[in-house]
Structure formats: C-alpha cells, structure tokens
N, C-alpha and C positions, 0 to 999 in steps of 0.2 A: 130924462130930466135928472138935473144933480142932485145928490145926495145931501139935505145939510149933514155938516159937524156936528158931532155928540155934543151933545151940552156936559161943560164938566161938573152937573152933578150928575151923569151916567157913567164916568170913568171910574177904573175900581179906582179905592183910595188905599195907602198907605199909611199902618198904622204908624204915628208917631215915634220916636224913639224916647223911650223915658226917660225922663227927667227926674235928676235924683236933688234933695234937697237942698243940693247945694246952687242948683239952678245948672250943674251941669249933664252933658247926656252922655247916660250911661248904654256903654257896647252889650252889644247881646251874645248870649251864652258863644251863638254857632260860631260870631265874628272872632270872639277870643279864641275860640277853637283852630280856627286856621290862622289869623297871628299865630297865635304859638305855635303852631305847626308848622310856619314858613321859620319863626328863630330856630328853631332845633335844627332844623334840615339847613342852614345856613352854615351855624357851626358843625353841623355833621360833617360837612363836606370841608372846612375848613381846616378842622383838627386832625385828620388821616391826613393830607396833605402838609401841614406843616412835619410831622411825625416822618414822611416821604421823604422832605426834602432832610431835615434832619441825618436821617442814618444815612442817608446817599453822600451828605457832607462828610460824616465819622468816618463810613466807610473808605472814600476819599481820600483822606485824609490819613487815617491806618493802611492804606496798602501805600502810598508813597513814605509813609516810615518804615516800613516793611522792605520794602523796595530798595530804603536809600541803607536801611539796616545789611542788609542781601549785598549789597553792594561794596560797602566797607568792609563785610567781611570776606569775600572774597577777594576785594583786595587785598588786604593785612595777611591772609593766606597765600597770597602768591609771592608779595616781599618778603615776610620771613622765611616761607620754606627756601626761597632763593639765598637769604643772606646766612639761613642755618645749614643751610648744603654745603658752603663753601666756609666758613666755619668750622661746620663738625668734619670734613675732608681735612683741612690744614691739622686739627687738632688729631685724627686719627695716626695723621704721616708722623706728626710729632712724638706722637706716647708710642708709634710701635720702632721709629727711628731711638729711642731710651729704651725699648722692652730689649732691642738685639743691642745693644751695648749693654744690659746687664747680664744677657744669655753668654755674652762674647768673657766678659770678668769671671762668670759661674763655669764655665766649661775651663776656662784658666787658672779654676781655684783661687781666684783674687790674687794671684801673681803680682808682684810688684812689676814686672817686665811685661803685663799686659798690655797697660799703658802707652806703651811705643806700638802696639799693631797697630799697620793702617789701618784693615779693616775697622778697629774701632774709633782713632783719626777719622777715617772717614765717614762713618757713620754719626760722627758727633757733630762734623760741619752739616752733614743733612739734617739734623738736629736745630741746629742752629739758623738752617734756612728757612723750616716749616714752623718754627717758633716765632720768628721776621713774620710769617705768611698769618698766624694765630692775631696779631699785631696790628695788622693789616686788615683783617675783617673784622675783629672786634668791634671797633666803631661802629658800624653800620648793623650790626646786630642789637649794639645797645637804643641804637635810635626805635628802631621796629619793635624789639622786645617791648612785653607788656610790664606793666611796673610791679608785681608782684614776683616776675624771673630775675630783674634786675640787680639785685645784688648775688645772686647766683651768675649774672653774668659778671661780674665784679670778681666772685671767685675764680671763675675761668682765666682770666687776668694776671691774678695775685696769688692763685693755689695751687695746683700739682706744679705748674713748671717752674717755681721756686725753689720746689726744693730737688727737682730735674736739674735747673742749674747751680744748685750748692753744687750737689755731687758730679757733677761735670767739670766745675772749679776745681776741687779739689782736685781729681784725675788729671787735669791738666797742669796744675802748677805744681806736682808731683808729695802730693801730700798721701796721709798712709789710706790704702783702700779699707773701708768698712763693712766686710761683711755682712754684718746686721741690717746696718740702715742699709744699702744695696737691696738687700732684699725683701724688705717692708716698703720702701718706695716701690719696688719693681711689682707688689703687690696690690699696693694701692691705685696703685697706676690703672689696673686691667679694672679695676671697682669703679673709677673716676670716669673711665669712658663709658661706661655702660647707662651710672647716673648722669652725663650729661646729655646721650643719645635720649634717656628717657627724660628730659627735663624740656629738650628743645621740641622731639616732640611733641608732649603735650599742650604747647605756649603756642602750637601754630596757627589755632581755631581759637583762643585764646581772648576776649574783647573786654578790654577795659569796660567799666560803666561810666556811661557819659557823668560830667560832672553837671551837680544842682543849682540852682540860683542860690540853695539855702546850705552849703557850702562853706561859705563866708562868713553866716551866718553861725551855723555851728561852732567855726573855729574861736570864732569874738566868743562866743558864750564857753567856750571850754579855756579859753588861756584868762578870760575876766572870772573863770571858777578855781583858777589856780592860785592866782592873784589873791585873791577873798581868802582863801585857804592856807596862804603863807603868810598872808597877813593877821589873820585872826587865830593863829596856831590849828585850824580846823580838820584833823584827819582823820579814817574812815574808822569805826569802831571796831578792834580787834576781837576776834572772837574768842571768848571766856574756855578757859579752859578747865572743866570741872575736876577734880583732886579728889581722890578716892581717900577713902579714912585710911592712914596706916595704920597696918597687922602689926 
C-alpha cells in the first residue's frame, strides 16, 4: 500500500532570512564569507596575469631595441673600419712619400741642387697621387664618421697636407730651401699619423645618440633665452673678486 506525502507541517523548515528595518534582507555572516572569498580569488588571479602579460610586452619590446641597437652597431662598425682602412692607407702613403722627400733634402744638406734629383721628382708625384687618393676617400669617411670626429675629419682635409704642399711649392718653383720649417713639418708629420690612427680608431664603435622628440624643443627655449637676454641687456653675473687690504 502507498505511502502518503508528508504533510508540510512535517518538513523541516527554514529559518527566515532577516529582515532589517529597512524592509530589506540582510545576507548572513557565512554567505558574505564566501562572496568575498570568490572577489579576492577573482582579482588574485587577475592581477599576476595582467603583471605577466606586462613584462612579456616590456621584455618584447626591450630585446627588439636591443636587437635593432646590435644591429646598427655592427653595422656603422663594418662601414667605418672599411672607409677608415682606406683612408688611413692613402694617408699613410702620403705622410711617408713627404717623410723621404725631407730624409732625401736632410742627407743633401738642403742643397740648392737637391731639387733636380729624380729621386725626389719622383717621390713628390707619388706624393701627389696619394694626396688625389686622401681626396677621394674623404667623402665617404665624412658621411660614416660620427659628428663629434667630424671636424677632426675637416682637419685631415685642411691640416698637415697644406703645409706638405706649401713646401712642395716652393721646391718646385725653385724658391730658397728652409731648413727649419723642413724640419718641423717633417716632425709633425710622424705626430699627425699616429693622432689620426688613434682618432679613427676610436670612432669605429663610436654611436651617436639617437635624437629626442624634445630636441626641438630645447633649441626654441635656448635661442628664445638668447633673445630675452640681448634684448633686456640680461648676462650671467660675474664672479666678485674680493681685493685684499693694501700693505
């Protein structure tokens, strides 16, 4: 025979949830306990992961600057030392083609009749060819060069072999031999190679700093502080020079 159904005043009952006096019901202790247990655990897992993806972007992001840094500089290494090899070669042939044309004058005693040896004729057109050759790579050194060598390359240019070719001038269009200067160029000379051998190589590892967005910026504030300055007679205050008592 079947069973009846419980009558539901046999079921247990459930206490009410209380009612606060605002007519609304309020959550009990356990329930806030695991709400806030599920927020914290939400953002727990949130926060280490955005942090993740974070430094995986930085890092990203710093080794292809890294990478592209690596890269330029081995290249700017590989053009210069190419364009300062041939370079510093032309300039070598040059200053030692002038060192034996002033050994050839010194062994002559600065003879007037020097002058006509081939030997030194000919040593003066080889002179003249690796000077052409100095002429010829310059450009392409000035381009590569970093901009703190560049007027040092500017010297290379315009400095010992000017005054190589005064005295060369003169020897040839038969003006008096000078002793002296002969032999203060012929010394400067052997100093001149040695600082440009050190000059070139240290510029070949050499890396500009890339330029700033605030650059531009600077320059407008430094020539609008000039400006201000010439206009308003404004200049920097010289430093007082205290005057002892005279004895």
């Amino acid at each position: 025979m079947a069973q009846a159904p419980p009558l539901s005043s046999d079921l247990p009952r459930k206490d009410p949830a209380p009612i606060g006096e605002d007519g609304a019901e309020r959550i009990a202790p356990d329930r806030c306990t695991t709400l806030g247990y599920g927020y914290s655990m939400t953002w727990g897992a949130v926060v280490p992961a955005v942090i993740t993806a974070s430094a995986a972007f930085l890092g990203v992001g710093f080794g292809a600057r890294l990478s592209k840094s690596r890269e330029t500089l081995n290249w700017t290494r590989e053009q210069r030392l190419k364009a300062y090899t041939e370079l510093l070669g032309a300039i070598e042939k040059c200053y030692e083609s002038f060192t034996l044309i002033a050994a050839s004058l010194s062994l002559a005693k600065y003879d007037e009749s020097a002058r006509k040896d081939p030997k030194i004729i000919n040593t003066a057109t080889e002179w003249g060819k690796w000077d052409s050759e100095i002429d010829r790579y310059l450009p392409q050194a000035e381009l590569i060069s970093s901009r703190h060598i560049q007027p040092y390359v500017t010297y290379i240019r315009l400095g010992m072999r000017s005054r190589h070719r005064m005295l060369l001038m003169q020897l040839a269009y038969g003006q008096e031999i000078n002793q002296k200067e002969w032999e203060s160029v012929s010394s400067m000379t052997h100093g001149d190679i040695l600082e440009i051998r050190r000059r070139l190589r240290g510029d070949i590892t050499h890396i500009d700093p890339m330029p700033s967005f605030l650059d531009p910026i600077r320059l407008r504030w430094r020539i609008m502080r000039r400006r201000i300055a010439k206009k308003f007679g404004v200049s920097r205050p010289s430093k007082r020079r205290e005057v002892g008592p005279v004895s």
